[in-house]
Wavefront OBJ file of the C-alpha trace (Angstrom):
o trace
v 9.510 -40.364 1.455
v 9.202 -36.540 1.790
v 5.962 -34.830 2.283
v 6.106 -30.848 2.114
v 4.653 -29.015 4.682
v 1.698 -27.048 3.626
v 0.394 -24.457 5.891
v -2.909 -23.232 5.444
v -4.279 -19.857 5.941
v -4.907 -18.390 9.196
v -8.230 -16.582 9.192
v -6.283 -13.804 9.648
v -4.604 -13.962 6.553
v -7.684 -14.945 4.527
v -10.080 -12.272 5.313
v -6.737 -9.699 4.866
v -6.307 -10.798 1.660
v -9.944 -11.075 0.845
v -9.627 -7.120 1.690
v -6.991 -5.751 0.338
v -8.216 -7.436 -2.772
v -11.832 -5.356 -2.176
v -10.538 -2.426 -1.428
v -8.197 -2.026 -4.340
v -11.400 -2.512 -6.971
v -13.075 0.384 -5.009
v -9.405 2.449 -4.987
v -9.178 2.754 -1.279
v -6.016 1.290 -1.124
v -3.367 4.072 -1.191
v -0.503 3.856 -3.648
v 2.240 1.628 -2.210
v 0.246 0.915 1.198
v -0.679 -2.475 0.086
v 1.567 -4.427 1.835
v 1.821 -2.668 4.921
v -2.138 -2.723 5.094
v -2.331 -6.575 4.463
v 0.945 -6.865 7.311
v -0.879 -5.257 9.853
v -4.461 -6.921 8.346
v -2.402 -10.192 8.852
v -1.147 -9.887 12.230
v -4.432 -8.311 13.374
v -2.927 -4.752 14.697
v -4.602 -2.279 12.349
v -6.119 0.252 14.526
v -8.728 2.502 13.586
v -6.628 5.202 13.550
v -4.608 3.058 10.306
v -7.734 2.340 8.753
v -9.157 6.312 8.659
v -5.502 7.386 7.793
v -5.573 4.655 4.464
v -9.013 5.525 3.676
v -8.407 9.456 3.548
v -5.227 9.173 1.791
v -6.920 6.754 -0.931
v -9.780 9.563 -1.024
v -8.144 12.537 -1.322
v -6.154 11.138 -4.316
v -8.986 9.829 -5.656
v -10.747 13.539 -5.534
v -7.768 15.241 -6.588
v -7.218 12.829 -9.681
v -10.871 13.486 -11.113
v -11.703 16.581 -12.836
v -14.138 18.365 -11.811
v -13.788 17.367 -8.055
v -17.100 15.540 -8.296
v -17.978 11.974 -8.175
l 1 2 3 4 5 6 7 8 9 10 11 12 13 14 15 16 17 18 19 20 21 22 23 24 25 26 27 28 29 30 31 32 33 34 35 36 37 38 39 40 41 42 43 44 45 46 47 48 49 50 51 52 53 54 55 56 57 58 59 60 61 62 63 64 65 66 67 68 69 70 71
């Protein structure tokens, strides 16, 4: 009898994905950036320096991509 192994999620990896999954409704998850975000969310080495550097990217494309440059 063979059982597979099932490894659950570290907490790690639950509140990253609980995150990236957040932050992508609000569109402060910069185009292509999602994996690297939830790698680093994951292994718990995002610095604040990452975080301000996603969050400016995400909101400078977001201001450029509306019209009138106004919320």
């Amino acid at each position: 009898m063979t059982t597979a192994l099932h490894t659950p999620k570290t907490p790690n990896e639950s509140l990253a994905d609980l995150a990236i999954v957040k932050l992508n409704e609000k569109g402060l998850i910069p185009e292509g950036k999602s994996d690297e975000i939830a790698s680093k969310l994951k292994a718990g080495t995002a610095s604040r320096e990452d975080w301000k550097l996603w969050i400016d990217i995400a909101l400078t494309k977001k201001l450029k991509g509306s019209s009138d440059g106004e919320d």
